[in-house]
C-alpha positions as CSV (number, residue, x, y, z in Angstrom):
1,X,-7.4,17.8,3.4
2,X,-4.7,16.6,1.6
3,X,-4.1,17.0,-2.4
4,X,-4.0,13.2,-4.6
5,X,-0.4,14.3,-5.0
6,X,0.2,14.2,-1.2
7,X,-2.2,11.0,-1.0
8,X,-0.2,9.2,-3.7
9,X,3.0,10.3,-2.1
10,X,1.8,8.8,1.5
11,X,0.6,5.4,0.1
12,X,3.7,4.9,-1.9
13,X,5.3,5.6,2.2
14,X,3.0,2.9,3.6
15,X,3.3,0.1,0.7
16,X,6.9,0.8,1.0
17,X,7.2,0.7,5.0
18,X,4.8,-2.7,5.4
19,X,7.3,-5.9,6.0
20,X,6.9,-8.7,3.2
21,X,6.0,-11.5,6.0
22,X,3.4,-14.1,5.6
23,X,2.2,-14.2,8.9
24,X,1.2,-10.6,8.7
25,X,-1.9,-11.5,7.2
26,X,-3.3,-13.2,9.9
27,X,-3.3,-10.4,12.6
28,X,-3.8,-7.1,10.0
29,X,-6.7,-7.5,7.3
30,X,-4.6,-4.5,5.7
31,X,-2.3,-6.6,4.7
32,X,-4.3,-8.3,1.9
33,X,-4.6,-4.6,1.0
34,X,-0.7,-4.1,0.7
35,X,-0.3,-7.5,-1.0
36,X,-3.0,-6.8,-3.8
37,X,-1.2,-4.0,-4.1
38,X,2.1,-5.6,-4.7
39,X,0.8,-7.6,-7.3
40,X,-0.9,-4.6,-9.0
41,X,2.3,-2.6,-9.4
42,X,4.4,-5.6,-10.8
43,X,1.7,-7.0,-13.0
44,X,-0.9,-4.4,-14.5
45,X,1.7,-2.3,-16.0
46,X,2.8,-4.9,-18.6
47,X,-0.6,-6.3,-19.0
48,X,-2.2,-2.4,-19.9
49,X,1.1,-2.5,-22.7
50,X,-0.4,-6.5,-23.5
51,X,-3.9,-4.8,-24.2
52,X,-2.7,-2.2,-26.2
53,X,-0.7,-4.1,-28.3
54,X,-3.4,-6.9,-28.5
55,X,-5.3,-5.7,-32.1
56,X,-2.0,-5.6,-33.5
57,X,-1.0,-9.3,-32.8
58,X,-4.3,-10.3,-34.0
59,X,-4.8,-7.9,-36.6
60,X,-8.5,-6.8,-35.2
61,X,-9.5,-3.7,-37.3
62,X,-11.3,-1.0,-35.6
63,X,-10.9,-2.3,-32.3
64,X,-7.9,0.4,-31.1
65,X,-10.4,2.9,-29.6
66,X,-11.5,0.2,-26.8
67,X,-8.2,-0.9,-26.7
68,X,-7.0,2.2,-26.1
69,X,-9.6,2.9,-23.4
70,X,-8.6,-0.1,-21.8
71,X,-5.0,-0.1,-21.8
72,X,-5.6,3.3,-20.0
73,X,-7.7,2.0,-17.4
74,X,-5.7,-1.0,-16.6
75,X,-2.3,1.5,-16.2
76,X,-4.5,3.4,-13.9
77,X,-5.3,0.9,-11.7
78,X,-2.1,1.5,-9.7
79,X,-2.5,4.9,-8.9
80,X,-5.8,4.4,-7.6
81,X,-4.2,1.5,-5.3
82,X,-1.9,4.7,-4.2
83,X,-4.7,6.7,-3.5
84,X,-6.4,4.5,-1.6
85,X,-3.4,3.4,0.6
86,X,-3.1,7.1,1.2
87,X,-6.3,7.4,2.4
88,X,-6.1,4.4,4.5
89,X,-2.1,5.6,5.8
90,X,-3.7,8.9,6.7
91,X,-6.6,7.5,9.2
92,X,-6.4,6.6,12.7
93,X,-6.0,3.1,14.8
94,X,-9.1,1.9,16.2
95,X,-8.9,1.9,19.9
96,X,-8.5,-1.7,20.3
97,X,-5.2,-1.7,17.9
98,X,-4.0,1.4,18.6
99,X,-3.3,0.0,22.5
100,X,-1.4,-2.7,21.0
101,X,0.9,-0.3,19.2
102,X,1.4,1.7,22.1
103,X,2.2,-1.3,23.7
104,X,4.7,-2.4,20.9
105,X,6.2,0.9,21.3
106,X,6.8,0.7,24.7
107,X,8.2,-3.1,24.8
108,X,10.4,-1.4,21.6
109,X,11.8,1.3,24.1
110,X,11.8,-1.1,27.2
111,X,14.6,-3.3,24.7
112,X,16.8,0.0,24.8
113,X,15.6,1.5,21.1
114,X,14.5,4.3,21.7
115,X,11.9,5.1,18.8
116,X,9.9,8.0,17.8
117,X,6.7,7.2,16.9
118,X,3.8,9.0,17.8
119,X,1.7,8.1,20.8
120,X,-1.1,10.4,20.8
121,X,-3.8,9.4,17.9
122,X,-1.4,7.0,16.1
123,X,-2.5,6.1,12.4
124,X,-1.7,3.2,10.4
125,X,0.9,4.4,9.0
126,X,2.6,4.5,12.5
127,X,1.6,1.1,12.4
128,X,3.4,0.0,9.1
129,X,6.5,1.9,10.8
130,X,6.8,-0.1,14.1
131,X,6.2,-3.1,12.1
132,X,8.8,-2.5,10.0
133,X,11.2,-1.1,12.6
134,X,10.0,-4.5,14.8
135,X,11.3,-6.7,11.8
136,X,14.4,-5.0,11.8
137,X,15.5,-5.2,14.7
138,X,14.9,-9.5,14.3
């Protein structure tokens, strides 16, 4: 069992490691994972400082203890998209995908790179590495 530290740490691995490509999305459904989770990190941050500073533009009185609440809740948002991601990084391939990456790994090291990912019980975050080491190599 890993610690959130440790999951945090492996989902920041696995949003890093996914390629940005478009056509992802229509073989992997965790891609729309990884792109909401793009837009979570470049977004929620400035709009948790938007609702905090919110009362203050508008000069509500006694509305900074919500405010506060949900500024915090909003800025936490990307953790738990960390967490999560870790989680899903740290799981195995179903059988049916997990073929195709050792497939993908072997046409990888037919084409003379020889990679070292792991063949026996490969997890998705094996996945986001061939993929990324696939898209590289284009």
């Amino acid at each position: 069992m890993m610690s959130v530290l440790e999951l945090i740490k492996l989902g920041r691995k696995y949003l890093q490691l996914w390629p940005n490509k478009a056509e992802l999305i229509n073989y992997f459904s965790e891609y729309q994972i990884i792109i909401f989770s793009r837009f979570v990190f470049r977004y929620f941050p400035a709009l948790a400082l938007f609702t905090l500073l919110l009362p203050i533009i508008f000069s509500v009185q006694g509305a900074y203890p919500q405010t506060f609440f949900y500024a915090i809740f909003i800025a936490s948002i990307p953790v738990q998209a960390l967490v999560i991601l870790g989680v899903k990084a740290d799981k195995y391939l179903p059988p049916a995908l997990a073929s195709w990456y050792k497939e993908g790994v072997a046409r990888v090291n037919e084409q003379g790179g020889e990679i070292k990912l792991s063949l026996k019980k490969p997890r998705y975050l094996d996945l986001a590495q061939l993929l990324n080491l696939s898209y590289q190599r284009v």
